[in-house]
N, C-alpha and C positions, 0 to 999 in steps of 0.2 A: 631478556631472552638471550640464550649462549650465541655468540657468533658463529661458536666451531660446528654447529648444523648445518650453515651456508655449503651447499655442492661445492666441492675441493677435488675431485678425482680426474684424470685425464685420460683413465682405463674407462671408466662405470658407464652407460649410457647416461647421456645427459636429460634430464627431467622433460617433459614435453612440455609446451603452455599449457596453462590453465585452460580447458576448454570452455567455463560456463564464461570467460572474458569476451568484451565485446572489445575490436579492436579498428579505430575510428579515424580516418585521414582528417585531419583540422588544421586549417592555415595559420600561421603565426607568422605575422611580419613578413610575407612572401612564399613561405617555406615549408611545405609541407610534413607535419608531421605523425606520429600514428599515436593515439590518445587510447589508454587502457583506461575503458570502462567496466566496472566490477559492483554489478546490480549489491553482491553481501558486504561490499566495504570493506575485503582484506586488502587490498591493493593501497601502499601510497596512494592518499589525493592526489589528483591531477598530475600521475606519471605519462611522461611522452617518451619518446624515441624518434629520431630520426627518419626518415622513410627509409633512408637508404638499407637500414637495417634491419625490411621485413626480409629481404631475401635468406638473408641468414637465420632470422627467426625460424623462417618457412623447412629450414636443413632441421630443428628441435622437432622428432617425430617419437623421441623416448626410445629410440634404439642405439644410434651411433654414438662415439665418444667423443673426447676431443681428439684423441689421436685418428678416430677418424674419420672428422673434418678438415686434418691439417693439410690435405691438398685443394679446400677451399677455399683456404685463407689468401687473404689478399697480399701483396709483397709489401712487406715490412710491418705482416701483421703475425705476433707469434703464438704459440700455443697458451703461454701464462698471460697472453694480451687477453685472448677468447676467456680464458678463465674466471680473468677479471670484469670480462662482461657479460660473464655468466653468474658469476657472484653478485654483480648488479640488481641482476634480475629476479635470481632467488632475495636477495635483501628487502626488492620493494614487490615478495607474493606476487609474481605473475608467473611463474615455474608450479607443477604439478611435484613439487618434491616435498622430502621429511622435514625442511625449514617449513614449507609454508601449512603442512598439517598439522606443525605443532604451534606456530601462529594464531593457525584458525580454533582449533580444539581452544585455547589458553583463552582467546577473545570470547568464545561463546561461552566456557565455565564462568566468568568472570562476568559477563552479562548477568548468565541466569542465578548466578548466586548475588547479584544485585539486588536489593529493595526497590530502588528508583530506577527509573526509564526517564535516560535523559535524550531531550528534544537534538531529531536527528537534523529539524528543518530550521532551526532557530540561528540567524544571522545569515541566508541564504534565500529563503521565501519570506522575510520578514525580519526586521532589524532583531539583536537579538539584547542590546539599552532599555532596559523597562521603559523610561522618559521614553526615548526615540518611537519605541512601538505603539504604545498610549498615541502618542502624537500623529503615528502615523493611523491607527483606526477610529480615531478622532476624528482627522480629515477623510477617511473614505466612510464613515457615517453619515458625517455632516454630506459630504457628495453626493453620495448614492442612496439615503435612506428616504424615500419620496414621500414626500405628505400624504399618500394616500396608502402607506404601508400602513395600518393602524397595529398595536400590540395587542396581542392576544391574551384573553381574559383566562382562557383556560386550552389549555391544548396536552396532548398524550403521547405527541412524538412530531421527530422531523428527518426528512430524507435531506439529504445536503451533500454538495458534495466534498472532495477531497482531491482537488486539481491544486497546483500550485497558486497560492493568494494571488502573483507577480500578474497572470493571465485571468481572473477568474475574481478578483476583488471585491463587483457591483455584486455577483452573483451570490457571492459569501454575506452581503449586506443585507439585499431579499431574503435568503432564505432565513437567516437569525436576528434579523431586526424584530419579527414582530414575537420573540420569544424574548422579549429584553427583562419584561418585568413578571415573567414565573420566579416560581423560589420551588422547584422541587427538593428534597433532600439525597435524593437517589438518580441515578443515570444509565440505565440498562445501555452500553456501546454495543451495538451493530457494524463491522466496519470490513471492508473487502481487506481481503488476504492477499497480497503482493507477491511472497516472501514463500506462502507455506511451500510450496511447490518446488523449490530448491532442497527439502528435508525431506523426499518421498517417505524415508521409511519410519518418521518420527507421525508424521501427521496423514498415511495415505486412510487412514480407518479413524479416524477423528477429524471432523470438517468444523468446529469449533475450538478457535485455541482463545484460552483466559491465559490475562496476566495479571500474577500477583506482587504487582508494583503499583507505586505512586507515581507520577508524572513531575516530572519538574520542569515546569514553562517559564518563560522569562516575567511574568506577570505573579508567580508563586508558585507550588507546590502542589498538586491536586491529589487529594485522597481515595485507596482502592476501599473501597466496600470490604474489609478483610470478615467480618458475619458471614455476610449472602456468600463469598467464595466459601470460609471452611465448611458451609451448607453444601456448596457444591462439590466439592470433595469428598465429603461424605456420603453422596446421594447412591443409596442400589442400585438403581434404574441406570441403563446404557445411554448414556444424552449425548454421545459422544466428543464430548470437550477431552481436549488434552490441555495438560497444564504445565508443559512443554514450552517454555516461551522464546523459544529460537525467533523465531516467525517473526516476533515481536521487535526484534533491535534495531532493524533498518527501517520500520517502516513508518509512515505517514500515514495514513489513513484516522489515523484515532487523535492523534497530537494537533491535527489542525482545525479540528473540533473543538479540541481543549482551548487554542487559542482564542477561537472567539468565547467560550463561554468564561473562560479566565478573566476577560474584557468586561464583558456584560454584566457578570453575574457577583455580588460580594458576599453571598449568605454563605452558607455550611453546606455544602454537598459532599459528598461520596460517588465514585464509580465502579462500575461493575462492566469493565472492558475485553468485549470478544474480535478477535478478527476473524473473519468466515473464508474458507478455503472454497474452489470450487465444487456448484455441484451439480457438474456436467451428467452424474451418475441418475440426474431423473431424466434426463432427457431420454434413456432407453429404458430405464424402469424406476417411474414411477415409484411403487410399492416395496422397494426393496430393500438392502439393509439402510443406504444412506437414508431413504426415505421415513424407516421408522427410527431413525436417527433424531432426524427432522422433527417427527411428530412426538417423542418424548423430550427434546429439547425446549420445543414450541409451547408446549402441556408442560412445562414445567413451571415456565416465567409465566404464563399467562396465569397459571393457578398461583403462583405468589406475588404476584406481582401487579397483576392485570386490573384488577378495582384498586387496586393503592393510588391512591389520589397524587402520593406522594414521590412514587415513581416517573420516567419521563426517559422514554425512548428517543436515542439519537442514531441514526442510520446513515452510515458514510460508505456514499459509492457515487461514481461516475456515470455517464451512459458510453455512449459509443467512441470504440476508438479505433480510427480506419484509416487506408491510405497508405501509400508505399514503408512507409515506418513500421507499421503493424503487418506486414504481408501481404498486401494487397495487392495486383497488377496495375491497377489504376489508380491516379493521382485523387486526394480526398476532393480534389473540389469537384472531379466527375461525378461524383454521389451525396453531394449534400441533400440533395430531394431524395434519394432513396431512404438517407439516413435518417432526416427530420421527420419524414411519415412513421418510420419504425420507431424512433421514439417516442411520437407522440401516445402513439399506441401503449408502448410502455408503460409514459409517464400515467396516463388516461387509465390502464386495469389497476395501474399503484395505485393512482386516488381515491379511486371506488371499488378498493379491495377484493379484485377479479382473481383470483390466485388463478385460477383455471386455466381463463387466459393470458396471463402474464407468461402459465407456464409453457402453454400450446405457442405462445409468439416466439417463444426462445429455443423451444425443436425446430421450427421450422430453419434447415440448412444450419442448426445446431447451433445456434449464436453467431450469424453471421457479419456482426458487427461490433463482437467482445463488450458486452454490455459488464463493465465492471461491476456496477451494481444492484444487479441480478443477486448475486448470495445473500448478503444482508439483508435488503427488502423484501425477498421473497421469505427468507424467515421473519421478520416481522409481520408480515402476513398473515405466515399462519399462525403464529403468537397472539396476535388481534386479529382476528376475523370478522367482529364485527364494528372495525372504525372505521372510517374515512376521512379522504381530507380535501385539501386545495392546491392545486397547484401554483408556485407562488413564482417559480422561472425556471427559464431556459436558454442558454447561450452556448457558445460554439466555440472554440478555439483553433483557429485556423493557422499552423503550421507550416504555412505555402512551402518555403524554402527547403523542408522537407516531403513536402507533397502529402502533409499527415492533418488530422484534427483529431479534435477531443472535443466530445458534446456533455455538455451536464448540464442539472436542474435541479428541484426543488420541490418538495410537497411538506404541508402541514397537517397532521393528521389529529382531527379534533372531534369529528363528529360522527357520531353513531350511526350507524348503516342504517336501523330500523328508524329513525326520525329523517330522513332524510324523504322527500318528494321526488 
């Protein structure tokens, strides 16, 4: 990338910040400093600054220049000083300028003209040394896999979630221990959308993005299903997937699926990975375009997919995430009883395939505990209407220090609604 795009003018206004940056006081060794957090990853990893220098930051509103800030400048600070710490800033993408759109543009072509989707979480949630990782799900099998987890002789899908391993280990062990010895050859991904929400005008009318990549995990390679996609590509019907895979770069929700089944599993699979964007749009109508979005997506996998013995839905989402971190007034640990009751409920219409209710729980005050996964499940849902499953756990990640948590769980969905007592 040219340097000569870095902001160089002392007439121009100077670039504002990035607005979608979160920018974070974090002590180091005493010293407080301000940590640019940047949810799409253009930014330097772990860039900081100084405190001292939000005040000046706080002067970049995208109108004045440098000529005029120069009577803010501090004594013995000069105009090509500012420039030079302005150059900084566009350098490492935290400027709203022409450097950092032609960064961002450059990173996402080169993504989407990718094959592979390489692991965003690998050496940071999980060693990223084949040996090292083996070793290390080794020991939290051997740990957490309880004698009374039995393996499952036949089963059609799993809700699981997609919290960081580091917090969330035992629970990743429940919920894909007792899938250890299937061999499906297909994997239909279900997996919450993080990301789409950052692309309003790529994905606001497509609540299903596919990606037509292979996964590269530190344990191998995982293959796309490239049939069933050019199927879907071709299909008349509005299902509305986009094949857009912006979405797809930063996230996690699918990848840490892959990991365990990379782990467990050594036969021949295939995937067929969607992540699901919100879809707050039933909440006021039901019936509407998203909903018959919904229902020719759902009617589509179920009619190809749905008796295929050989197929094996995977459904990656969270439950609730609350507590001053997420917006809330009050510290997560004042509502862990409000929370665990509305989950329970959740997890209870998932197991016993209650769409109805699942979806009547999530109007009420409209998702008042950001159930991440809500999208994914509830299409699986309506995809299979007539399974159910078990609930296999639930646990809490408690946050205190941020006054925040994160709830997630687990269901096995094996058994047919109409055989059930």
């Amino acid at each position: 990338m040219s340097h000569e795009k870095l902001f160089s003018s002392k007439t121009k206004p100077i670039p504002e910040l990035r607005r979608d940056l979160q920018i974070i006081p974090v002590q180091d060794n005493g010293s407080t400093l301000l940590y640019f957090h940047d949810q799409r990853g253009y930014t330097t990893q772990d860039f900081a600054l100084k405190r001292e220098a939000g005040q000046l930051l706080s002067l970049f509103d995208g109108q004045k220049s440098i000529n005029d800030l120069e009577q803010h400048l501090g004594k013995g600070i000069s105009k090509d000083d500012l420039l030079q710490f302005i150059q900084l800033l566009d350098k490492n993408r935290v400027l709203a300028s022409d450097y950092f759109e032609h960064h961002a543009e450059t990173l996402e072509a080169e993504y989407e003209a990718s094959p592979i989707h390489h692991s965003v979480t690998v050496g940071s949630s999980y060693p990223a040394d084949p040996n090292e990782l083996k070793d290390y799900l080794d020991d939290a099998f051997a740990k957490h896999a309880e004698d009374n987890i039995k393996a499952a002789d036949s089963a059609k899908a799993l809700y699981a979630p997609h919290i960081d391993p580091r917090v969330a280990l035992e629970s990743y062990v429940k919920a894909f221990a007792p899938i250890r010895d299937l061999k499906p050859k297909r994997i239909i991904m279900l997996a919450t959308s993080h990301y789409a929400g950052l692309y309003p005008n790529l994905y606001q009318n497509n609540p299903f993005i596919l990606i037509d990549k292979d996964f590269n995990m530190p344990l191998g390679r995982i293959s796309r299903d490239q049939k069933a996609i050019q199927e879907l590509q071709q299909a008349n019907t509005d299902l509305g997937i986009s094949f857009n895979d912006r979405a797809h770069r930063m996230e996690h929700s699918i990848e840490l699926h892959l990991l365990f089944l990379s782990y467990l599993w050594d036969h021949q699979y295939e995937i067929l990975p969607f992540v699901i964007r919100g879809l707050d749009d039933l909440y006021y109508m039901e019936n509407g375009h998203l909903g018959q979005q919904l229902d020719h997506f759902s009617t589509f996998l179920r009619d190809r997919y749905g008796d295929d013995s050989e197929t094996f839905f995977l459904i990656s989402g969270d439950l609730a995430h609350f507590g001053q971190k997420f917006g809330d007034d009050a510290p997560a640990a004042t509502m862990f009883d409000d929370v665990a009751n509305f989950d329970k409920q959740f997890l209870e219409y998932g197991s016993k395939n209650q769409q109805e209710s699942m979806l009547e729980l999530m109007k009420k005050e409209y998702d008042p505990y950001r159930i991440c996964g809500f999208p994914p499940l509830y299409t699986f849902l309506q995809t299979m209407p007539n399974i159910g499953g078990e609930i296999l756990s639930y646990d809490l990640w408690d946050e205190r220090e941020r006054d925040s948590a994160v709830t997630f769980g687990s269901i096995l969905f094996s058994e047919h609604l109409s055989s059930r007592t």
